[in-house]
C-alpha positions as CSV (number, residue, x, y, z in Angstrom):
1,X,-30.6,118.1,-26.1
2,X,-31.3,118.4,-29.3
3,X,-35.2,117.7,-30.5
4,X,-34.5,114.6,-32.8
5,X,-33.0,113.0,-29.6
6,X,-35.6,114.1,-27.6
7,X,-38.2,112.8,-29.4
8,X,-36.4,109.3,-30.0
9,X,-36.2,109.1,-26.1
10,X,-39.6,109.9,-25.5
11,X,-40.3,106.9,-27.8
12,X,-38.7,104.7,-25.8
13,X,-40.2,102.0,-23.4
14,X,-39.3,103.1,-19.4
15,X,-38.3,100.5,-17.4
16,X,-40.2,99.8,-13.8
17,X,-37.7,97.3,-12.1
18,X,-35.5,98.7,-9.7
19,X,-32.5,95.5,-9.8
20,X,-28.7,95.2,-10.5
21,X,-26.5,92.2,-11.1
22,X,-26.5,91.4,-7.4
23,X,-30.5,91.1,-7.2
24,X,-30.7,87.2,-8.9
25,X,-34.3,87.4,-9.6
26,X,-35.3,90.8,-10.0
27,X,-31.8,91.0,-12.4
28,X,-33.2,88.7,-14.7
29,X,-36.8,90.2,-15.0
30,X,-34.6,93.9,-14.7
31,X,-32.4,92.0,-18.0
32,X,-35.8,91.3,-19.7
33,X,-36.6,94.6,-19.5
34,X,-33.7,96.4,-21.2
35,X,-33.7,93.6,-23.6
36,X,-36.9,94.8,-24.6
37,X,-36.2,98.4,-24.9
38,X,-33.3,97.4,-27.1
39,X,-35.3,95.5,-29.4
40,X,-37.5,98.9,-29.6
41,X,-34.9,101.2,-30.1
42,X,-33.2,99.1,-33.4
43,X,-36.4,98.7,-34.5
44,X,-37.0,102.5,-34.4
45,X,-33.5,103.2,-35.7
46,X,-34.2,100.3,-38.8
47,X,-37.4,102.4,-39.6
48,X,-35.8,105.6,-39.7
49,X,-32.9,104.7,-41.4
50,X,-30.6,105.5,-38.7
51,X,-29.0,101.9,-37.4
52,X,-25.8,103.2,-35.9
53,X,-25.1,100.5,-33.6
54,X,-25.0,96.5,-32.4
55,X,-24.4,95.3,-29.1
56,X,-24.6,92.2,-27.3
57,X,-24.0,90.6,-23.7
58,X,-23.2,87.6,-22.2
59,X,-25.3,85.0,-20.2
60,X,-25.2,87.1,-17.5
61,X,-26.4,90.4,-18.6
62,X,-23.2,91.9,-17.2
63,X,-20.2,91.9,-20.2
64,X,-21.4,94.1,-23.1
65,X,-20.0,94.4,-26.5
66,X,-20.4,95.5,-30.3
67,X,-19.9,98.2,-32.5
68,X,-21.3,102.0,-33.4
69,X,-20.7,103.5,-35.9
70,X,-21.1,107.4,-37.2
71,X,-21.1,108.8,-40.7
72,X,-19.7,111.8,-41.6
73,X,-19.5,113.2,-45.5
74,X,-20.9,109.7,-46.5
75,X,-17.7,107.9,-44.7
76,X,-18.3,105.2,-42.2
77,X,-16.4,105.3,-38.9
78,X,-16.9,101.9,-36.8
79,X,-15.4,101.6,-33.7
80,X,-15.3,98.8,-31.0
81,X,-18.1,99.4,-27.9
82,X,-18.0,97.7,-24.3
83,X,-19.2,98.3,-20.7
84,X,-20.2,96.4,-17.8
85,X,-23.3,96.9,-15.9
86,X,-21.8,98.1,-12.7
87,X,-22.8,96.9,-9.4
88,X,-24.6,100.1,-8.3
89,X,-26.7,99.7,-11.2
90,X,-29.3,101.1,-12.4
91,X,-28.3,103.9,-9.5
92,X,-24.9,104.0,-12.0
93,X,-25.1,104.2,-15.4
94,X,-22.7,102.1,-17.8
95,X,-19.2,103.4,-18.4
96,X,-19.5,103.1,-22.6
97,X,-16.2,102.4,-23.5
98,X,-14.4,103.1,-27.4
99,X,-11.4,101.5,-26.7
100,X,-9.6,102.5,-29.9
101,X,-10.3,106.2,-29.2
102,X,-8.5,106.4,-26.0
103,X,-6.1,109.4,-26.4
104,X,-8.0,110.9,-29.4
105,X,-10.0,113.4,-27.9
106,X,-9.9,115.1,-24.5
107,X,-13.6,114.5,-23.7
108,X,-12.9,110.6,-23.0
109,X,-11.1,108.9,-19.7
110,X,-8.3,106.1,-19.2
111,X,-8.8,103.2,-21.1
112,X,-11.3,105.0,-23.5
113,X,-14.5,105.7,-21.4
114,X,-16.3,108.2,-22.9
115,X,-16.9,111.7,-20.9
116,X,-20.5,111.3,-19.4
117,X,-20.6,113.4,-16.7
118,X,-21.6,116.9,-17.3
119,X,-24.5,116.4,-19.4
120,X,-25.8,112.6,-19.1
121,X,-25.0,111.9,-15.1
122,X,-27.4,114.2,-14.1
123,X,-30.2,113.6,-16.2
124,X,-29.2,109.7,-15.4
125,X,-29.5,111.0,-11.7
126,X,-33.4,112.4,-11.7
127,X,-34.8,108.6,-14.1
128,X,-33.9,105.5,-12.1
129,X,-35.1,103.4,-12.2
130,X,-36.7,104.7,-15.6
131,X,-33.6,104.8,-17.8
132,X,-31.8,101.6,-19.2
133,X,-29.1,100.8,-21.6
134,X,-31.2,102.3,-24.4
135,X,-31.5,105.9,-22.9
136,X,-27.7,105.4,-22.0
137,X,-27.0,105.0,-25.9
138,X,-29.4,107.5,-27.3
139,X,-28.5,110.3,-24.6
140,X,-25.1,109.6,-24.0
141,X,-23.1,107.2,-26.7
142,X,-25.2,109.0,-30.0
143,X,-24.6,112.9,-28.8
144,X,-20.9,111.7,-27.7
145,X,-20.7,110.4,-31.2
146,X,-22.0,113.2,-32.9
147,X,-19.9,116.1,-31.4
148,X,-16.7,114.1,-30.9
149,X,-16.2,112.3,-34.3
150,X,-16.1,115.8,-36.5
151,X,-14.0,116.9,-34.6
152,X,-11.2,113.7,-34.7
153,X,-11.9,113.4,-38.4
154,X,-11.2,117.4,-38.3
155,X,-7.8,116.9,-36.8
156,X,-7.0,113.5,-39.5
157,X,-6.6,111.3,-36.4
158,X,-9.9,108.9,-37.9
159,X,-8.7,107.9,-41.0
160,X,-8.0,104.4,-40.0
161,X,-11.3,104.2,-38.9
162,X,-12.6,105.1,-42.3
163,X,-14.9,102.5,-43.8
């Protein structure tokens, strides 16, 4: 991990509430709390000039969606974003999921999941209930981003995505 993402994590608020979508009560106060860490971590990223996603869910907290976005030689590449808070959760991490990228890069599953395991499952692993949908961006999603996008815009397979 590199030190710019380790010191945005450590910014970040840790979450207390051990609750997934099947605990009613403790999911909403759980819900509250990511909410909240959200709301931190676009603040930070507005104040450093480094706003490089939006998401939002339903009612439910469950169904998320929005759009990140990575620049690269001044060029904008947006791309779609969804997951679904699993059942497990927060045991399980979010499958973030680029749906227009499925088949552009080997580090990505069916129906465009991105490749979390090696580096993010673990450290996922040894923070619940501690980590939330904010860690999952910033330590997942953003390094993802980073590695993977030079690499597709290397190979001309991103220029659609070109903004």
């Amino acid at each position: 991990m590199d030190d710019r993402t380790k010191h945005t994590v450590q910014k970040l608020p840790l979450l207390t509430i051990r609750a997934g979508p099947r605990d009613k009560d403790k999911w909403n106060e759980r819900l509250q709390e990511e909410l909240n860490a959200l709301i931190h971590y676009v603040k930070m990223n507005k104040e450093q000039d480094s706003d490089w996603f939006y998401i939002d869910c339903d009612e439910t907290g469950i169904h998320w969606s929005g759009k990140c976005w990575y620049y690269l030689d001044n060029v904008r590449y947006e791309f779609e974003l969804t997951f679904e808070i699993p059942v497990s959760y927060p045991t399980t991490p979010p499958e973030l999921v680029l749906p227009e990228l499925q088949g552009k890069t080997a580090k990505m599953y069916r129906g465009g999941k991105i490749c979390q395991t090696v580096h993010f499952q673990p450290l996922w692993s040894r923070n619940v209930p501690r980590f939330g949908i904010a860690h999952c961006l910033a330590l997942s999603l953003g390094p993802w981003l980073a590695a993977e996008v030079p690499e597709m815009v290397g190979r001309g397979v991103l220029n659609s995505f070109a903004r």
